[in-house]
BALOBA-1460 file (C-alpha; in Angstrom, 3 decimals):
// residues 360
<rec num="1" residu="x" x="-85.717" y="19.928" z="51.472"/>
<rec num="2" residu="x" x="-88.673" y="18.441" z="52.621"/>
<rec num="3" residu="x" x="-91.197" y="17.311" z="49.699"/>
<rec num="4" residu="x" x="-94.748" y="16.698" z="48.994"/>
<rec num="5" residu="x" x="-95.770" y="14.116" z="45.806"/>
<rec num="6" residu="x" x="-96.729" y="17.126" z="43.794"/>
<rec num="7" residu="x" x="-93.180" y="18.614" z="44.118"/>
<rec num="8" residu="x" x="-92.158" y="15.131" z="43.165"/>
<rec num="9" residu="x" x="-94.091" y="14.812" z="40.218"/>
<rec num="10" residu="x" x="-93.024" y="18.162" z="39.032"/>
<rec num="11" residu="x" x="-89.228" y="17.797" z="39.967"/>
<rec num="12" residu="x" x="-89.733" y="14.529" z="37.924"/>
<rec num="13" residu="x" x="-91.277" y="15.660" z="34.844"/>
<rec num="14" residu="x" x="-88.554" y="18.468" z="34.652"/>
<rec num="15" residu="x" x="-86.153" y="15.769" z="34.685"/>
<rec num="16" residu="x" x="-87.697" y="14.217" z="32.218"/>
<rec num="17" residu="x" x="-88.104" y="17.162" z="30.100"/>
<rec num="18" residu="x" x="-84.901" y="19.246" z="30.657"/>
<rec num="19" residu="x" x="-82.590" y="16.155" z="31.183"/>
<rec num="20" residu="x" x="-79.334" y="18.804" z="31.232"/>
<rec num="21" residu="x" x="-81.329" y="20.828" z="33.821"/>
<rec num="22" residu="x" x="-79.493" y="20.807" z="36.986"/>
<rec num="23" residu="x" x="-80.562" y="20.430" z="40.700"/>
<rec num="24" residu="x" x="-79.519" y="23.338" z="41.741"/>
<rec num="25" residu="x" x="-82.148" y="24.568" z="39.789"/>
<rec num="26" residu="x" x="-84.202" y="22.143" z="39.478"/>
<rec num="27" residu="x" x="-85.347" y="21.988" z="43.082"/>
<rec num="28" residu="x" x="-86.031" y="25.227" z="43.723"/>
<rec num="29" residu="x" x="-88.085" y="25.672" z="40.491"/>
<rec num="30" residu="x" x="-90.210" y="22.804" z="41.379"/>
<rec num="31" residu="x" x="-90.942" y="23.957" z="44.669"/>
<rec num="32" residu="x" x="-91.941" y="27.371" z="43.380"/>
<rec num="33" residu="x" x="-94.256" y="25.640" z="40.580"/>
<rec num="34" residu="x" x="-95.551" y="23.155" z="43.189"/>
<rec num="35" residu="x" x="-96.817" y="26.985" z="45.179"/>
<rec num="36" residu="x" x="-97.752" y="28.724" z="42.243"/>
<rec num="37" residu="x" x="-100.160" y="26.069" z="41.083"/>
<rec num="38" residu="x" x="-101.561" y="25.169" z="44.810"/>
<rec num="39" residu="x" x="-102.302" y="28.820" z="45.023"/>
<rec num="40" residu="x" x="-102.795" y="30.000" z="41.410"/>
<rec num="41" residu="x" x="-100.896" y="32.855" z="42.606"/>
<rec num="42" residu="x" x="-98.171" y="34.761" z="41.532"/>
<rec num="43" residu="x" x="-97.570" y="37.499" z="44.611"/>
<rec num="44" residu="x" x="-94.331" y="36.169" z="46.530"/>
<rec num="45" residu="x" x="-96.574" y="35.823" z="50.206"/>
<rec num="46" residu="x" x="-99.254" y="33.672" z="48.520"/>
<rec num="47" residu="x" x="-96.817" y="31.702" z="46.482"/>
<rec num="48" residu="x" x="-94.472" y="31.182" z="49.932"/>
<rec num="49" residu="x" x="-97.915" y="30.176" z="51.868"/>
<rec num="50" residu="x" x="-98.152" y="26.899" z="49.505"/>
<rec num="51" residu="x" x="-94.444" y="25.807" z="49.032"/>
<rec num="52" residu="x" x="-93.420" y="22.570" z="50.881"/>
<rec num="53" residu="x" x="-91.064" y="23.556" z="52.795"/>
<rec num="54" residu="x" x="-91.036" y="23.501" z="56.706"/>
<rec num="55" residu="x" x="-89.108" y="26.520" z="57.625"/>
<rec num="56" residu="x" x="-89.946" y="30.060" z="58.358"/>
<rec num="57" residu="x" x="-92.288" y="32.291" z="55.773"/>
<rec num="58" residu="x" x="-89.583" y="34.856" z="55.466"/>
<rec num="59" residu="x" x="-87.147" y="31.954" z="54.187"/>
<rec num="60" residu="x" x="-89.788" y="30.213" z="52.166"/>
<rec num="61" residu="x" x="-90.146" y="34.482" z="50.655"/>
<rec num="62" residu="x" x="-86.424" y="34.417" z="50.147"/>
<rec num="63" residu="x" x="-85.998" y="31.122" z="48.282"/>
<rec num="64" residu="x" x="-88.809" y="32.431" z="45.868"/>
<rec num="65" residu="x" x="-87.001" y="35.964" z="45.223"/>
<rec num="66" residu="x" x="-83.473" y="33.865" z="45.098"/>
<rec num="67" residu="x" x="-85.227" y="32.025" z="42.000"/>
<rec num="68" residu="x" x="-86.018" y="35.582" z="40.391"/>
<rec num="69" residu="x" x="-82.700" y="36.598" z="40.560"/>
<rec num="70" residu="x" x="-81.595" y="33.292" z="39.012"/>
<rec num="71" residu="x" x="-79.932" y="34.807" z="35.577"/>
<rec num="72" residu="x" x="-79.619" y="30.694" z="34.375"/>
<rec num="73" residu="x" x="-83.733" y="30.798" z="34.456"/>
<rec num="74" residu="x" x="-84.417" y="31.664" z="30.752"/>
<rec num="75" residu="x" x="-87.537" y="31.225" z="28.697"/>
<rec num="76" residu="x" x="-84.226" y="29.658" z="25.917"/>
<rec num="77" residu="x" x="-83.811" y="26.836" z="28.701"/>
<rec num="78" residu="x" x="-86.607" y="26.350" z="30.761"/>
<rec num="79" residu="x" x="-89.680" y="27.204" z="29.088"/>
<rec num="80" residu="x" x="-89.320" y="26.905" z="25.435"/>
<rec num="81" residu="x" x="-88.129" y="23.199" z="25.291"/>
<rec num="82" residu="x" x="-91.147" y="22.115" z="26.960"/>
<rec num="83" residu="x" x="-93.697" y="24.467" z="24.865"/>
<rec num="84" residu="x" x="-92.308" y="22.922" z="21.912"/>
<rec num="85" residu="x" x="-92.225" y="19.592" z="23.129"/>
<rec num="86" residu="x" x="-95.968" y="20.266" z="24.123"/>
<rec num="87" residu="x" x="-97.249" y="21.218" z="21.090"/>
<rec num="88" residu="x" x="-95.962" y="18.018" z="19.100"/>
<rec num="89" residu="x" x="-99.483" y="16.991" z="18.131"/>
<rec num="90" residu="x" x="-100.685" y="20.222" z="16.263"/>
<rec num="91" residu="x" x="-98.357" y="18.960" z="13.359"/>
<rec num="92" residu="x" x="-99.228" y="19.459" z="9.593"/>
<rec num="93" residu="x" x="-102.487" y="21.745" z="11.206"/>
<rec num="94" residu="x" x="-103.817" y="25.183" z="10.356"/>
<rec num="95" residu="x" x="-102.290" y="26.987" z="13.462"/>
<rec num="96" residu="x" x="-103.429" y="30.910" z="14.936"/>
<rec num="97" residu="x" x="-100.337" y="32.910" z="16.063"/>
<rec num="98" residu="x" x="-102.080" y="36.096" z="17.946"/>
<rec num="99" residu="x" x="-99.336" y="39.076" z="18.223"/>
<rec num="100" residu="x" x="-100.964" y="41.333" z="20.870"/>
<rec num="101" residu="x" x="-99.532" y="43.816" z="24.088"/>
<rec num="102" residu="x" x="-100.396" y="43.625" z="27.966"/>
<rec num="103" residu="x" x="-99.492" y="46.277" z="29.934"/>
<rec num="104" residu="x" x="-99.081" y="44.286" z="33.591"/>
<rec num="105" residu="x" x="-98.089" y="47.558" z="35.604"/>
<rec num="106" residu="x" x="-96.989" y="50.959" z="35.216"/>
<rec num="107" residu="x" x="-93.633" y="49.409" z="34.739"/>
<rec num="108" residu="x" x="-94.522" y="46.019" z="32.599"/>
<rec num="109" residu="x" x="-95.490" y="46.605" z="29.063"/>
<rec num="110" residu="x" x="-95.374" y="43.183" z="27.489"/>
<rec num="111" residu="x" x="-95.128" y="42.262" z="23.701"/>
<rec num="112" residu="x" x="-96.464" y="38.340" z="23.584"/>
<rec num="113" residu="x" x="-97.310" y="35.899" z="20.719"/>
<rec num="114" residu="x" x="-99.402" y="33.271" z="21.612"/>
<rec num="115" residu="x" x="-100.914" y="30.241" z="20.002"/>
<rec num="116" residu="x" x="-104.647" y="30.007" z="19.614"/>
<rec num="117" residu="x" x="-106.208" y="27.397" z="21.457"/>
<rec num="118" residu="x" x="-110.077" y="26.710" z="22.315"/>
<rec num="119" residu="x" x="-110.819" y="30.536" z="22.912"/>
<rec num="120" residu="x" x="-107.869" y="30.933" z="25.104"/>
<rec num="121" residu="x" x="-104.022" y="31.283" z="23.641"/>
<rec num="122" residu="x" x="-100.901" y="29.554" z="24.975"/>
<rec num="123" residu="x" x="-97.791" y="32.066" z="25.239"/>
<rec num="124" residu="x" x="-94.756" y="31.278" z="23.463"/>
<rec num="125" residu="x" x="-93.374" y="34.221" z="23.471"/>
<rec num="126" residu="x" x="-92.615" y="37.347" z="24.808"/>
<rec num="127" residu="x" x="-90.784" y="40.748" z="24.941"/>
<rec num="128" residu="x" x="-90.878" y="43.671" z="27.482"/>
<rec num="129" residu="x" x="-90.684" y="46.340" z="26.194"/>
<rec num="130" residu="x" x="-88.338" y="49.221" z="27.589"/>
<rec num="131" residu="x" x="-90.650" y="52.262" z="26.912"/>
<rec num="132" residu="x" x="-94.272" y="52.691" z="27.190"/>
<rec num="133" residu="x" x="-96.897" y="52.405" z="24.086"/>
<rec num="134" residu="x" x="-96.670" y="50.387" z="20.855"/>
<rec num="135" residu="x" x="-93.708" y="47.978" z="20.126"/>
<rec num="136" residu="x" x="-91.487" y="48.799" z="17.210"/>
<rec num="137" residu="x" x="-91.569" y="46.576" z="13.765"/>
<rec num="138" residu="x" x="-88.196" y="45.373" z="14.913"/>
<rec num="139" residu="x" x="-89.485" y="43.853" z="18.050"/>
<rec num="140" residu="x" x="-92.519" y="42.236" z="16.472"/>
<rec num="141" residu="x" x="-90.511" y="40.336" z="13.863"/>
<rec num="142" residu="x" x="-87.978" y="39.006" z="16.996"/>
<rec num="143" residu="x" x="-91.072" y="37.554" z="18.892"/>
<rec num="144" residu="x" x="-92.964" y="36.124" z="15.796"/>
<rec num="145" residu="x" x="-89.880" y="34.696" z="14.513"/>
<rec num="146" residu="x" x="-88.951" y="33.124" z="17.889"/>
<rec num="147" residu="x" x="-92.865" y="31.617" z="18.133"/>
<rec num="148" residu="x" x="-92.854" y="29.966" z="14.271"/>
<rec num="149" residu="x" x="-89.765" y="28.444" z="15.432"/>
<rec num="150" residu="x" x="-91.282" y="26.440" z="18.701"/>
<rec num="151" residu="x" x="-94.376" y="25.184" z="15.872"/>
<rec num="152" residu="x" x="-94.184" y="21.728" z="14.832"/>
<rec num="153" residu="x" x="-93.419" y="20.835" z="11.268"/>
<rec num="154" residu="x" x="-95.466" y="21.663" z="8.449"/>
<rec num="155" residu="x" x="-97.879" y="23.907" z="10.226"/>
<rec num="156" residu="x" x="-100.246" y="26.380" z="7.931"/>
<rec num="157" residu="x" x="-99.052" y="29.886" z="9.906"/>
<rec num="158" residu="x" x="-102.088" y="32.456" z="10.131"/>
<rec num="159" residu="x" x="-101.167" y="35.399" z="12.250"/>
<rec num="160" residu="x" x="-103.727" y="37.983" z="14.135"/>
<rec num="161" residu="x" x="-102.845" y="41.303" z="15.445"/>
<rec num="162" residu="x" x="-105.349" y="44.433" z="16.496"/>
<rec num="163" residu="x" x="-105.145" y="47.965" z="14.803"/>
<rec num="164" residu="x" x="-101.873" y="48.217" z="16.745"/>
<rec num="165" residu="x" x="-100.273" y="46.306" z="14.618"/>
<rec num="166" residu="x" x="-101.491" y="47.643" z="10.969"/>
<rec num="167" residu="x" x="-98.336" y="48.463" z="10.013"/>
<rec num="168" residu="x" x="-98.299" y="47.679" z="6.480"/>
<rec num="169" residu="x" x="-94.198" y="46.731" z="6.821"/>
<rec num="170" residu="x" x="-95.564" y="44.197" z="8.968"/>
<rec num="171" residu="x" x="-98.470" y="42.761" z="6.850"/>
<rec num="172" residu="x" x="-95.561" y="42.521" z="3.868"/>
<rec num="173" residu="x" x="-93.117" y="41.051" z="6.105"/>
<rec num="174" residu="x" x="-95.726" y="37.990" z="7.258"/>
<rec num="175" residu="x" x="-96.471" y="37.718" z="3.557"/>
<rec num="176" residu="x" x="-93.123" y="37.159" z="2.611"/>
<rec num="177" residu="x" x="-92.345" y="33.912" z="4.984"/>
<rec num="178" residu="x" x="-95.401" y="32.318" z="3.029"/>
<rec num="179" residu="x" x="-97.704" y="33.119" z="6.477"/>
<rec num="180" residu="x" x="-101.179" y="34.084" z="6.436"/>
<rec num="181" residu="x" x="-102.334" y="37.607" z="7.823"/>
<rec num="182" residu="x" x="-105.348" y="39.165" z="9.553"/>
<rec num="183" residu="x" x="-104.375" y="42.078" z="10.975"/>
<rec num="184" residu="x" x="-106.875" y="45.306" z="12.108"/>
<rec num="185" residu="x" x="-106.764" y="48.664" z="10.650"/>
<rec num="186" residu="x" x="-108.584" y="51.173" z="11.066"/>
<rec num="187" residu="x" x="-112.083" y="52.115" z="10.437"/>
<rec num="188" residu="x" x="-111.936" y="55.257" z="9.453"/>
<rec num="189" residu="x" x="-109.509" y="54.464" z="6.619"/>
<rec num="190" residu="x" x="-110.404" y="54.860" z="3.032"/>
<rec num="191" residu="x" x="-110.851" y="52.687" z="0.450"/>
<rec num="192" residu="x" x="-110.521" y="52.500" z="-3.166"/>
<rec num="193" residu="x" x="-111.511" y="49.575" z="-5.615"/>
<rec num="194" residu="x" x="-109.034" y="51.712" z="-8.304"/>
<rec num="195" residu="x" x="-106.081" y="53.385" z="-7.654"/>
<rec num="196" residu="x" x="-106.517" y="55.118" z="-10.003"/>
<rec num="197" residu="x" x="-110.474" y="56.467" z="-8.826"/>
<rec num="198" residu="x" x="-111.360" y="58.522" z="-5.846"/>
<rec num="199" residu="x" x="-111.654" y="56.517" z="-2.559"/>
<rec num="200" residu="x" x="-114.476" y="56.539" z="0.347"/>
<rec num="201" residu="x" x="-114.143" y="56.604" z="3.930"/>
<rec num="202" residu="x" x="-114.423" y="52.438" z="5.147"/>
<rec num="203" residu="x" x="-117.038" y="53.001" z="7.638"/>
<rec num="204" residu="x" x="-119.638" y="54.352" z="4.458"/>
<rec num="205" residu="x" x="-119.281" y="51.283" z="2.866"/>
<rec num="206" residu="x" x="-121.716" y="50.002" z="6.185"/>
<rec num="207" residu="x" x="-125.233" y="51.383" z="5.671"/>
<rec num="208" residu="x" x="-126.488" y="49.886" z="9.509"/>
<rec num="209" residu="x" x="-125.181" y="48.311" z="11.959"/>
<rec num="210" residu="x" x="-125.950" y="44.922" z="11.217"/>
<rec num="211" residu="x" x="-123.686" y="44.657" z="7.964"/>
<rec num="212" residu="x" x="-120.760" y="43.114" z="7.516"/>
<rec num="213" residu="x" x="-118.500" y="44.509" z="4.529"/>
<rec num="214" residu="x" x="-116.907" y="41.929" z="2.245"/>
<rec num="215" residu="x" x="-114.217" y="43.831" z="-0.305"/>
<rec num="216" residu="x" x="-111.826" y="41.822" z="-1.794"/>
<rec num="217" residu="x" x="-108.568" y="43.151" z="-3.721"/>
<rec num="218" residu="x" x="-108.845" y="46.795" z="-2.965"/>
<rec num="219" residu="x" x="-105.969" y="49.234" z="-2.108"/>
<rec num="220" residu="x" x="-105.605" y="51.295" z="1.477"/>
<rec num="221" residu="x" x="-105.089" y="55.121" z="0.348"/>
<rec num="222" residu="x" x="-103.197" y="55.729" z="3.406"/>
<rec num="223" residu="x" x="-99.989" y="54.455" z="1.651"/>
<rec num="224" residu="x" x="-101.303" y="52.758" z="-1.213"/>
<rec num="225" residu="x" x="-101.543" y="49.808" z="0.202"/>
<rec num="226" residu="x" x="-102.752" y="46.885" z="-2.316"/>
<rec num="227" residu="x" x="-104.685" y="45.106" z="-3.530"/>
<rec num="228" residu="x" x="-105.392" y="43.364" z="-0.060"/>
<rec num="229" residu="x" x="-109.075" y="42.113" z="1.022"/>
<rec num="230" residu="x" x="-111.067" y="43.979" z="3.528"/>
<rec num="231" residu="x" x="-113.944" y="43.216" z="5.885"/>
<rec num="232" residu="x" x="-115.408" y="45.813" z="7.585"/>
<rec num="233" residu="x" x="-118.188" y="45.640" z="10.985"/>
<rec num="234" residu="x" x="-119.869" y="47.960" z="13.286"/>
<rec num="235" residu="x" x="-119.443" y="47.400" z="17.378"/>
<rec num="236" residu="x" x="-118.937" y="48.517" z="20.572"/>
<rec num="237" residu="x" x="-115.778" y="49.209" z="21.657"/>
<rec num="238" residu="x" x="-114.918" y="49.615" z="25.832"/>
<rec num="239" residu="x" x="-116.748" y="52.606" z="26.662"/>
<rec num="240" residu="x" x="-120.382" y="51.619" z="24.424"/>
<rec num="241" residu="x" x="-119.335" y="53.597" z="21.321"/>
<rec num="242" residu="x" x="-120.504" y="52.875" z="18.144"/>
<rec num="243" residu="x" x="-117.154" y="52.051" z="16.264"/>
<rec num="244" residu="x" x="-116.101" y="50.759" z="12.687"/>
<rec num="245" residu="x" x="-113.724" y="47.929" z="13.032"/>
<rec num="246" residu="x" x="-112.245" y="46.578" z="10.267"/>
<rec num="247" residu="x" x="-109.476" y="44.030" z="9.139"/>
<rec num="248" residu="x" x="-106.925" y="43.732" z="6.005"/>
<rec num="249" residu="x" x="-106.267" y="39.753" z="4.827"/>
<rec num="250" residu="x" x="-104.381" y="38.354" z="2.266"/>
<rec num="251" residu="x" x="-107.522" y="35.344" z="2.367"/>
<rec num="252" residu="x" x="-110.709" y="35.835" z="0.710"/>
<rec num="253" residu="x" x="-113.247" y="38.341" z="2.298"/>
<rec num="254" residu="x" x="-116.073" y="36.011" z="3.477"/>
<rec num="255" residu="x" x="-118.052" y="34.937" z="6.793"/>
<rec num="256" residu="x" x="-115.391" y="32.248" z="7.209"/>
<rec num="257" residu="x" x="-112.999" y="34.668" z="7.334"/>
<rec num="258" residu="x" x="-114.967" y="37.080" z="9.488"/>
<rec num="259" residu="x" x="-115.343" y="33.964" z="11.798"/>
<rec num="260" residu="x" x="-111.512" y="33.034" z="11.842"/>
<rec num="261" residu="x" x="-111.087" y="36.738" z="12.549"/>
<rec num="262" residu="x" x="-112.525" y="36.707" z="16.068"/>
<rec num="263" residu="x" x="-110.205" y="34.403" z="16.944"/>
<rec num="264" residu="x" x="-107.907" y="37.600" z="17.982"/>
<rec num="265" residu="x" x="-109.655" y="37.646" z="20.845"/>
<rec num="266" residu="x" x="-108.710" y="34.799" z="22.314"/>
<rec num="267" residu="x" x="-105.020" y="36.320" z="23.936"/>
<rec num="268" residu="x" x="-107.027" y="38.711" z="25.874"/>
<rec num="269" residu="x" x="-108.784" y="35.404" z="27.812"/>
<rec num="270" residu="x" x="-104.931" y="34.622" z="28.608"/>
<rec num="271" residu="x" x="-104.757" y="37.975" z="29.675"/>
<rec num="272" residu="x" x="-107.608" y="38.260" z="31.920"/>
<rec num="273" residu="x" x="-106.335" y="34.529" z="33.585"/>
<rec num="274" residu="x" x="-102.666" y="36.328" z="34.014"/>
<rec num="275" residu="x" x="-104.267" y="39.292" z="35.764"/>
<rec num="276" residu="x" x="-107.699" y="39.030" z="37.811"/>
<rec num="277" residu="x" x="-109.052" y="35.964" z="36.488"/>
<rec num="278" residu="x" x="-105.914" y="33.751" z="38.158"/>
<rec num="279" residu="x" x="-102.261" y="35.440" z="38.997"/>
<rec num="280" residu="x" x="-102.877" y="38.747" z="39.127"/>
<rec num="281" residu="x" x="-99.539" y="39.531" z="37.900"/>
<rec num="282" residu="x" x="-99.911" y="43.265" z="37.587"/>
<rec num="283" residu="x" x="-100.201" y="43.054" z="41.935"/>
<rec num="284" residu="x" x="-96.798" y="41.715" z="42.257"/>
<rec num="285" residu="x" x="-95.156" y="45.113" z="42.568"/>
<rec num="286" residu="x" x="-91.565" y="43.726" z="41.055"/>
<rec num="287" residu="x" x="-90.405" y="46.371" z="38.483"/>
<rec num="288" residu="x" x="-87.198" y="44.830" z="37.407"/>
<rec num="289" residu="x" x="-87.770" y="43.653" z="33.602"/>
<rec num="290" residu="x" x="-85.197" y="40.305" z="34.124"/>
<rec num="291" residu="x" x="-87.022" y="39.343" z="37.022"/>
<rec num="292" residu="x" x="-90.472" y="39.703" z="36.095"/>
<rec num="293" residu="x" x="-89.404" y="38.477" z="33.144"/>
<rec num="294" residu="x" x="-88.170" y="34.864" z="34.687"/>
<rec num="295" residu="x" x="-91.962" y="35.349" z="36.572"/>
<rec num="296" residu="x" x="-93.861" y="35.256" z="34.052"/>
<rec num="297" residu="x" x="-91.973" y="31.823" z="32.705"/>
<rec num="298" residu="x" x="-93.221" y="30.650" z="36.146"/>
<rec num="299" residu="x" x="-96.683" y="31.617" z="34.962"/>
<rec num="300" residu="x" x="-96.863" y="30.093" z="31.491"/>
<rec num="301" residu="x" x="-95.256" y="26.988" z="33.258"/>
<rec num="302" residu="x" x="-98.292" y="26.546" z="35.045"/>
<rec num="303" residu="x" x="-100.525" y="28.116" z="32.580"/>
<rec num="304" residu="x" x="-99.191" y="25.573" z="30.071"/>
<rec num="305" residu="x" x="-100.058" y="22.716" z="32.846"/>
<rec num="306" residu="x" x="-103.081" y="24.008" z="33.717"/>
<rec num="307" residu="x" x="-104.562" y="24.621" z="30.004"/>
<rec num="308" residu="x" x="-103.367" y="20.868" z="28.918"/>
<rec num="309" residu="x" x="-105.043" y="19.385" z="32.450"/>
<rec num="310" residu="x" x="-108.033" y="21.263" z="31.428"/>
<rec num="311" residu="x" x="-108.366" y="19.579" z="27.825"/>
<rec num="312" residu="x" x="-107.499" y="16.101" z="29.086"/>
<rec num="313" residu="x" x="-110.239" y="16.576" z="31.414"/>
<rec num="314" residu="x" x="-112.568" y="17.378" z="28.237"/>
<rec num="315" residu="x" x="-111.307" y="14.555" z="26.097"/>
<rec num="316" residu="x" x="-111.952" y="12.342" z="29.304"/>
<rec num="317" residu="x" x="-115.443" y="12.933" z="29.612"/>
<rec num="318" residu="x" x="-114.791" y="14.739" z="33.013"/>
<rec num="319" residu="x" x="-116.186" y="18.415" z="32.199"/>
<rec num="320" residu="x" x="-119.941" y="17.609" z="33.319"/>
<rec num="321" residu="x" x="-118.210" y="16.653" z="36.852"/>
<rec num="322" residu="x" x="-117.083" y="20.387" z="36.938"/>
<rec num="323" residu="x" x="-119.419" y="22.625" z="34.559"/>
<rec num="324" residu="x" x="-122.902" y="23.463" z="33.824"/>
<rec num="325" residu="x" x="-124.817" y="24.316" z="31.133"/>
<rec num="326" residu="x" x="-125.849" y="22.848" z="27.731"/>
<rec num="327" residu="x" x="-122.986" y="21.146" z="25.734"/>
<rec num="328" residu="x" x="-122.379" y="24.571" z="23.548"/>
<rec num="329" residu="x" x="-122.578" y="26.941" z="26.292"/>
<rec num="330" residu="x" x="-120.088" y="25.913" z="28.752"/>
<rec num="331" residu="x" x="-119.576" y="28.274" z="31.706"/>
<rec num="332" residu="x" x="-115.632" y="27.464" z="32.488"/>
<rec num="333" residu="x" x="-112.742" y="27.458" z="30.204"/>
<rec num="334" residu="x" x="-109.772" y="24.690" z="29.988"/>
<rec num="335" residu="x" x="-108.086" y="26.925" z="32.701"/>
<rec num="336" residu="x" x="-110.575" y="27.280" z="35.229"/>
<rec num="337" residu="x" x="-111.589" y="23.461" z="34.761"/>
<rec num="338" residu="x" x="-108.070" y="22.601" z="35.861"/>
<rec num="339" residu="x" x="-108.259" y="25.213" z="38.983"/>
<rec num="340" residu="x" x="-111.767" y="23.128" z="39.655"/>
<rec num="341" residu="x" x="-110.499" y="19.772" z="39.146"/>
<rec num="342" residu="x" x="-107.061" y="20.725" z="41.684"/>
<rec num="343" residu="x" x="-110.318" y="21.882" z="44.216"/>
<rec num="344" residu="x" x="-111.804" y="18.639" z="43.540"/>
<rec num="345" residu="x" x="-108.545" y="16.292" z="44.050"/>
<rec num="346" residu="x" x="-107.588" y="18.631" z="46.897"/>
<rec num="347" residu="x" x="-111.416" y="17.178" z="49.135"/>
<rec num="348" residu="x" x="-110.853" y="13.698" z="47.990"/>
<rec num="349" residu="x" x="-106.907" y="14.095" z="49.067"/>
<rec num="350" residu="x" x="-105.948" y="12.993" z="45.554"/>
<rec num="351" residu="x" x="-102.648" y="14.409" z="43.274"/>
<rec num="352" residu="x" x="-103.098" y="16.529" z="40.625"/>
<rec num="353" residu="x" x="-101.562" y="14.965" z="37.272"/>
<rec num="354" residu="x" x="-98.758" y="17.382" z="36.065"/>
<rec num="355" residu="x" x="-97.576" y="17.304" z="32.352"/>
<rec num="356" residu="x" x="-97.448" y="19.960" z="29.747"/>
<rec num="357" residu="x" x="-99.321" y="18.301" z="26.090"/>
<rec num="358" residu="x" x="-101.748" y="20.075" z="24.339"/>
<rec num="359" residu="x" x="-104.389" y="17.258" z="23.552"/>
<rec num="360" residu="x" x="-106.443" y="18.728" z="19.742"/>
């Protein structure tokens, strides 16, 4: 097989992290990962333009789809052992586990939990779902299970989920493993301070549209939910509507928490750099689960990379080399500083560094 020193480097550092990983697998996967990340690409032409090999595009196509169909390519072996390993240094921290769905294509209808991260989120991981439309409470516990498990010791767990996820099965489950919860509801939901007293539609409780509602220990009439704490906002959702949005926490109802609370947000960056801010995953037209399944380890692989290149850069002083703008208003995230800084080593003809650590 005929190598470049990226492939190199990668083929090295999976040695180094997956010692039992084989060659046979090995050197495939590391030419793959050495086209995904020259191209930031996840269709199989674009990927095939940037592997080093010298031999024909269809066989370059064919080693890449070979890969897909490779059933010893698991998220178990590959990609969770080097998440973990990455995220060492977040030890005895507050971390932000965001429980969210992507639908990728007609046919891809993701479940992910991610891990917060300087307003993106790094996937851990991820379930696809074999129907369209919300995940069941079953599926939700598997993936949030399988993410506390890659967290280092001792972390403080605080999990995020949309109105999607309001389940309040869900809100007592995370309550009973000692986690923290922030998880939307929705606004039109009433509200009692008393059981035991009539209750009020959420959204009256918000005389204009610059209030923020702060209720703490209060009950959900919709199954007598309680006492949780509430906060309650006015925004515009997609199309420009006016809409009540509102959360349920087990933590006090204050701006800090309001503040915390946006970091939800933050997996539908990822989501945006899966789809047309980088990959563009939902173009790739494969509609087998397995094997888009073992594609998008490929992406978080890179993602992973990419993110942790992108913070080293920060922590190195680098970013001014690559962004504009005043210190607080930054124009490109730890992702798309990496893509710049692979531009920039690409004119100077230098290698890319390639490692997977998430630097606080």
């Amino acid at each position: 097989m005929s190598t470049s020193t990226r492939y190199d480097t990668i083929a090295a550092r999976l040695t180094t992290a997956l010692p039992e990983l084989r060659p046979r697998l090995r050197d495939p996967l590391a030419c793959v990962l050495t086209g995904m990340s020259q191209s930031v690409a996840s269709h199989q032409q674009r990927v095939a333009d940037a592997m080093p090999l010298d031999t024909a595009q269809a066989s370059k196509i064919q080693r890449f789809r070979r890969l897909l169909e490779n059933a010893k390519l698991t998220a178990e072996d590959i990609y969770q052992p080097i998440v973990q390993a990455a995220l060492t240094g977040l030890r005895r921290q507050r971390v932000h586990l965001l429980l969210d769905r992507v639908v990728l294509t007609g046919d891809q209808n993701v479940l992910v939990a991610s891990l917060g991260f300087r307003r993106r989120s790094l996937p851990l991981v991820w379930r696809i779902l074999d129907h369209g439309g919300s995940s069941a409470l079953a599926d939700q516990h598997a993936v949030l299970t399988a993410a506390v498990a890659l967290l280092p010791a001792e972390v403080r767990v605080l999990v995020h989920a949309d109105s999607e996820f309001r389940s309040q099965a869900l809100f007592t489950w995370i309550r009973s493993h000692g986690w923290d919860a922030i998880l939307g509801i929705r606004g039109n939901v009433t509200v009692t301070t008393d059981p035991a007293q009539a209750a009020q539609a959420l959204h009256t409780w918000l005389p204009d549209r610059e209030t923020v509602v702060y209720l703490n220990q209060v009950w959900l009439t919709e199954d007598q939910h309680g006492p949780v704490n509430v906060l309650a906002w006015w925004d515009k959702d997609d199309r420009g509507v006016l809409t009540c949005y509102a959360v349920m926490t087990n933590l006090p109802a204050t701006w800090r928490t309001y503040r915390i609370g946006s970091r939800r947000m933050w997996s539908e960056t990822m989501f945006r750099d899966w789809q047309s801010g980088g990959f563009a995953l939902g173009k790739t037209a494969i509609t087998d689960h397995e094997r888009f399944h073992r594609l998008i380890i490929l992406v978080c692989l890179i993602y992973l990379w990419f993110v942790s290149l992108g913070r080293w850069l920060v922590k190195r002083g680098y970013r001014h080399l690559l962004d504009t703008g005043p210190s607080d208003a930054w124009h490109r995230s730890l992702f798309t500083l990496a893509v710049a800084w692979q531009n920039r080593c690409r004119t100077f003809d230098r290698p890319l560094a390639v490692f997977w650590f998430v630097y606080l």
